[in-house]
C-alpha positions in Angstrom: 8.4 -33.0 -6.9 10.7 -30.2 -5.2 10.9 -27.3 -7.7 14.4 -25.6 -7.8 13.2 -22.0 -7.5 13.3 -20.3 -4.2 10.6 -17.5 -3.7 11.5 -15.3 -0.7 8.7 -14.5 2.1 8.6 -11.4 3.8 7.0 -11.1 6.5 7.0 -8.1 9.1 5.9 -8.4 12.5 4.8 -6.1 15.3 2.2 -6.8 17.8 0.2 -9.2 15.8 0.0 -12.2 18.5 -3.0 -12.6 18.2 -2.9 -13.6 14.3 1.0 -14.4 13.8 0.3 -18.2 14.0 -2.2 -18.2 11.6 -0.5 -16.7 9.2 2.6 -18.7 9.6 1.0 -21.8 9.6 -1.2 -21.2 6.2 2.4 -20.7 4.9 4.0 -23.5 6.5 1.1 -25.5 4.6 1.9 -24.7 1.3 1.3 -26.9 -1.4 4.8 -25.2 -3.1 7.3 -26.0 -0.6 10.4 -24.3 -1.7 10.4 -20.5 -0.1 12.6 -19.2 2.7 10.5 -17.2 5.8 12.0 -14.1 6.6 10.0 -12.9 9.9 10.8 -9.3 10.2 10.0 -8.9 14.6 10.0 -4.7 14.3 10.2 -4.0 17.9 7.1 -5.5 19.2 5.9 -5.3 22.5 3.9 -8.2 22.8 5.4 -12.0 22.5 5.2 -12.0 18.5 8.9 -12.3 18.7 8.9 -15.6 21.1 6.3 -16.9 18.4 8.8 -16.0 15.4 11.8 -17.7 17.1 9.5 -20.5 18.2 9.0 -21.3 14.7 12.0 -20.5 13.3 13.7 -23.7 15.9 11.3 -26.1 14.4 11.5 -25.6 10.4 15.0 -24.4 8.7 13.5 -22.5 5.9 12.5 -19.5 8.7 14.7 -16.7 9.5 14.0 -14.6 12.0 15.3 -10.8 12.4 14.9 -8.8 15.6 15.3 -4.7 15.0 14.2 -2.0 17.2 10.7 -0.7 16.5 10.9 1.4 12.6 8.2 1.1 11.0 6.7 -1.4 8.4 8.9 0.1 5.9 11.6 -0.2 7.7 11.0 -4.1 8.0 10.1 -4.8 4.8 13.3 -3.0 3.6 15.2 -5.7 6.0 13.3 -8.3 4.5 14.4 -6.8 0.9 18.3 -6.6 2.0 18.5 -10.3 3.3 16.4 -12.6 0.8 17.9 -14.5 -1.7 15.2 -16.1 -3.4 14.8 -15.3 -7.2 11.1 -13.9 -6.2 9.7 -12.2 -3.7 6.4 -11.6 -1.9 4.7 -9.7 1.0 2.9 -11.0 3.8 1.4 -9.3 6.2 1.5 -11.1 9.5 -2.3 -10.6 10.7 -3.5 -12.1 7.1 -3.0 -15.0 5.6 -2.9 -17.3 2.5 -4.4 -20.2 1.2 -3.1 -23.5 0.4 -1.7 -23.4 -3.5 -1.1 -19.6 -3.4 2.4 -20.0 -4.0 2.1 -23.1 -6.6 -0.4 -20.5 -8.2 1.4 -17.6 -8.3 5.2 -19.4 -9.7 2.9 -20.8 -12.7 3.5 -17.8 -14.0 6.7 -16.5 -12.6 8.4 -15.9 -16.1 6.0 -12.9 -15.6 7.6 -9.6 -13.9 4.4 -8.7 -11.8 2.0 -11.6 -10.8 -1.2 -10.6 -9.3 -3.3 -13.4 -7.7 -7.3 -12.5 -6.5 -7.8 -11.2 -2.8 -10.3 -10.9 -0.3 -11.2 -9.2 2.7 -12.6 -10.6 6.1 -14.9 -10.6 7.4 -16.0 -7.5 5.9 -14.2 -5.2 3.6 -13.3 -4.9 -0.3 -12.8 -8.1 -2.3 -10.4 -7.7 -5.2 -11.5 -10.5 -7.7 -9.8 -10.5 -11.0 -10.5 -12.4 -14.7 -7.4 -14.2 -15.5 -5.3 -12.9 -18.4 -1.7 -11.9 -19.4 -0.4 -8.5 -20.3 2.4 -7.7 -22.4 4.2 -4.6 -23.9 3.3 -1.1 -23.0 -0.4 -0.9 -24.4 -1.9 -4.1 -22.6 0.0 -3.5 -19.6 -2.0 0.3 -19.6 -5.1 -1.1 -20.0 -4.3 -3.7 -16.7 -3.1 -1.0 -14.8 -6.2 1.2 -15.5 -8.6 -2.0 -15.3 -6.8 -3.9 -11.8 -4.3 -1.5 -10.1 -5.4 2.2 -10.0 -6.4 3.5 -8.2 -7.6 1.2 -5.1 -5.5 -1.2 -5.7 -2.1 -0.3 -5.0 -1.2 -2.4 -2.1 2.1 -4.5 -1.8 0.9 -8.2 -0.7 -1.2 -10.3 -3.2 1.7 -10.0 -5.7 5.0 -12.1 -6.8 8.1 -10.2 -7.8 11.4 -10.8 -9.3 14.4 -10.1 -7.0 16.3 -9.2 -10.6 14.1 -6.0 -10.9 14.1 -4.6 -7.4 17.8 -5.4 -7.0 18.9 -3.9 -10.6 17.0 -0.8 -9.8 17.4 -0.7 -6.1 13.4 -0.1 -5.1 13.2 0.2 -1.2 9.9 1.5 0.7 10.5 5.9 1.5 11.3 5.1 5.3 9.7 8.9 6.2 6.4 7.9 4.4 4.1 6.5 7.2 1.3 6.4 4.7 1.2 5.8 0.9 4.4 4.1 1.0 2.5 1.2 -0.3 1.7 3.1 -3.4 4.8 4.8 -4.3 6.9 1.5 -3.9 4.7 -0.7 -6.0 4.4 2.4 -9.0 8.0 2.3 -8.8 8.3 -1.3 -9.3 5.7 -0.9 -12.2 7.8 1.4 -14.0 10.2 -1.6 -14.4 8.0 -4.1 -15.9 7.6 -5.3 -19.1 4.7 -8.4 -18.7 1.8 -8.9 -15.9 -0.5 -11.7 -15.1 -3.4 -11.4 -13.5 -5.0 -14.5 -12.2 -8.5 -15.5 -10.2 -7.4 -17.5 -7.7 -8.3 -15.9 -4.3 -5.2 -17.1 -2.7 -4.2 -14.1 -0.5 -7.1 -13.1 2.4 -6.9 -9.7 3.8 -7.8 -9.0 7.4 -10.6 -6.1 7.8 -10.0 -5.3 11.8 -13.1 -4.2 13.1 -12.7 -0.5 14.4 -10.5 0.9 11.9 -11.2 4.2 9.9 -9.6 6.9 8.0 -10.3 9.2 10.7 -8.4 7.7 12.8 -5.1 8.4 10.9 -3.8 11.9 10.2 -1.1 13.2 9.0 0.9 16.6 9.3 1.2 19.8 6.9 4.7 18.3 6.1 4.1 15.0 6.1 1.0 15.7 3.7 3.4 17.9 1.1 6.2 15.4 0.9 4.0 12.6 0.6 2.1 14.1 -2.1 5.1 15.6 -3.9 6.8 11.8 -3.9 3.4 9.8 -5.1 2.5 13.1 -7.7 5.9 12.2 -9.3 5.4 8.9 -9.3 2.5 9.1 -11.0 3.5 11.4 -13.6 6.7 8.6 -14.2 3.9 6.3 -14.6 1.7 8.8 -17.6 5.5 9.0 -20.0 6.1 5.2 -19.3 2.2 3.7 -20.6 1.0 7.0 -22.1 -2.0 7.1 -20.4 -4.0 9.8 -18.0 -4.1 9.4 -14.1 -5.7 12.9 -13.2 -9.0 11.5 -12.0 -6.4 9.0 -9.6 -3.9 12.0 -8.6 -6.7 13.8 -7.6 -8.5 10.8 -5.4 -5.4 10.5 -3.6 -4.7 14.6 -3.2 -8.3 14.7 -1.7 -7.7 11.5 0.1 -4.6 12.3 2.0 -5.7 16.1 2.1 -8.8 15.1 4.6 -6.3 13.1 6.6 -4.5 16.6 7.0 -7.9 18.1 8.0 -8.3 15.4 10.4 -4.9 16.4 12.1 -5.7 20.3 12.3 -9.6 20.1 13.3 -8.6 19.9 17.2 -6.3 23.0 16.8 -8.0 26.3 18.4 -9.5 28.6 15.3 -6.5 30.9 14.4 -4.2 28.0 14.1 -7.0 26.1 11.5 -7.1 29.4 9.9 -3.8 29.9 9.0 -3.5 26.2 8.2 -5.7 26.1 5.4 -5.1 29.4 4.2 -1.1 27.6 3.4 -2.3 24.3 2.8 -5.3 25.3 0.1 -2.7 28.0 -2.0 -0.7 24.4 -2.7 -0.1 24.4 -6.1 0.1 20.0 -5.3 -3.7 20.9 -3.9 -5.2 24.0 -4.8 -6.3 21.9 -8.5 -8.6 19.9 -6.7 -10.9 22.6 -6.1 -10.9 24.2 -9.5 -11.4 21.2 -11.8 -15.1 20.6 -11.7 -14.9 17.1 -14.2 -13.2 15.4 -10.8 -15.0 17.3 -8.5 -16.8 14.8 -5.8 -20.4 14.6 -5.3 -20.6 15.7 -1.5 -22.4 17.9 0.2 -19.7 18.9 2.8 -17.2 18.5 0.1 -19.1 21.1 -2.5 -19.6 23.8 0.2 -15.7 23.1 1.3 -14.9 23.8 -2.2 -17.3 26.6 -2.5 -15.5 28.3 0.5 -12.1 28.2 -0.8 -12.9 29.6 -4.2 -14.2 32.5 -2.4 -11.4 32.7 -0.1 -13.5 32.2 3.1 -10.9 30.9 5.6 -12.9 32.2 8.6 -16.1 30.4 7.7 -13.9 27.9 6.7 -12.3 27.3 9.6 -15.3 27.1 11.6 -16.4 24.4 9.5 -13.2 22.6 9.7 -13.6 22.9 14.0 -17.4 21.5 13.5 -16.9 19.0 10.9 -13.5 17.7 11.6 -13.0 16.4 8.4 -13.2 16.9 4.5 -14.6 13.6 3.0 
């Protein structure tokens, strides 16, 4: 039986070959057959555009959109402009999704935030959830506390209503290149006023082999901006459920603070120097090395700490050019 509801698909694209048809195809398959496919091609240089438009001539319900090369943000903002469905969910095009996840997810889509189970493969973290609903400001805190934050901040796995992003116009921060994931669903979770959480594993996330924080870095600027939208954000979030997120402001201070590390360590020793010596005096960073109840366990981390409370920014920097890192 054809339900009437349209759920919208987002999907952006670039240089996922390799995986695209998978993904498409698990969609293609699904048990809940009324969803429009928006392929979002950002730029890519391999033939995951000729693999969109491939599918798009064989099955009406794909769209596909071509734009130069901006960014996963950028694409899933497309997506956001173009559906018309009266929900909305992310895909990302190397992962894919088994057969009933969208007939499990629009069970419940009287809901404002559906959350179904996740995991990774063929290694990673599984995200595997007891089903339950949550209603009004107390028992949405204690989901929030219990499912979301602080790991779990991630846009795909979830089913949204195109009334609440449209009425209060949530797109991704296109100058975010990390932790845009986070801001835009706290944002979205500032709107809502039910959640279900259910166990179905129906979304499987893609652990690529090779990939590690130390591999992304980000700048001075990049690290204040970023910290001063999520640290709002967050804040928004403590008013709205009256609850305490210091112990997952300060995860992801320290978290995007090493990536900053990782971006300076190759610089020669003044430039470190006079890196950290701006970047520690943060008032957005300088908390994380003065509160000793969220203080982590490390080694390198307590004698990083140690350093700065002493104001040793020429041993420091030495450490930061042998170490090359913070976590």
């Amino acid at each position: 039986m054809r339900n009437e509801t349209l759920v919208s698909i987002i999907v952006p694209v670039y240089n996922s070959a390799q995986y695209l048809r998978k993904c498409i195809d698990s969609i293609l398959a699904q048990s809940y057959t009324e969803f429009e496919l928006l392929l979002i091609n950002d730029g890519s240089e391999d033939h995951s555009g000729l693999i969109c438009d491939d599918y798009a001539q064989s099955d009406n319900r794909i769209q596909v959109f071509h734009q130069e090369n901006a960014g996963v943000s950028a694409a899933r903002n497309l997506g956001l402009e173009k559906h018309t469905g009266e929900h909305f969910l992310f895909i990302d095009s190397d992962d894919y999704i088994q057969e009933r996840y969208l007939e499990e997810l629009m069970k419940y889509a009287s809901c404002d935030f559906v959350q179904c189970s996740c995991c990774s493969e063929p290694v990673g973290n599984d995200y595997l959830f007891v089903d339950g609903n949550f209603e009004g400001s107390d028992e949405i805190k204690q989901c929030l506390l219990k499912y979301i934050y602080p790991e779990f901040t991630v846009p795909f796995g979830r089913l949204y209503k195109s009334s609440i992003q449209r009425k209060n116009k949530l797109f991704f921060d296109t100058y975010l290149y990390s932790g845009e994931d986070t801001l835009w669903v706290s944002q979205y979770l500032l709107c809502v006023h039910s959640l279900r959480v259910s166990s179905y594993i129906g979304y499987i996330y893609v652990h690529h082999v090779g990939e590690h924080l130390s591999q992304k870095s980000i700048s001075y600027e990049h690290l204040e901006y970023t910290l001063h939208k999520l640290l709002i954000s967050y804040s928004d979030l403590e008013k709205r459920y009256d609850f305490d997120l210091t112990g997952v402001r300060y995860s992801v201070i320290i978290y995007f603070f090493h990536r900053y590390i990782v971006y300076i360590a190759n610089r020669n020793y003044t430039e470190i120097r006079k890196e950290l010596e701006k970047s520690c005096a943060n008032p957005l960073i300088k908390g994380v090395f003065y509160d000793k109840k969220y203080l982590l366990k490390g080694k390198k981390m307590k004698l990083f700490n140690c350093l700065v409370l002493h104001d040793m920014y020429s041993v420091l920097a030495l450490y930061v050019k042998r170490w090359k890192r913070y976590l």
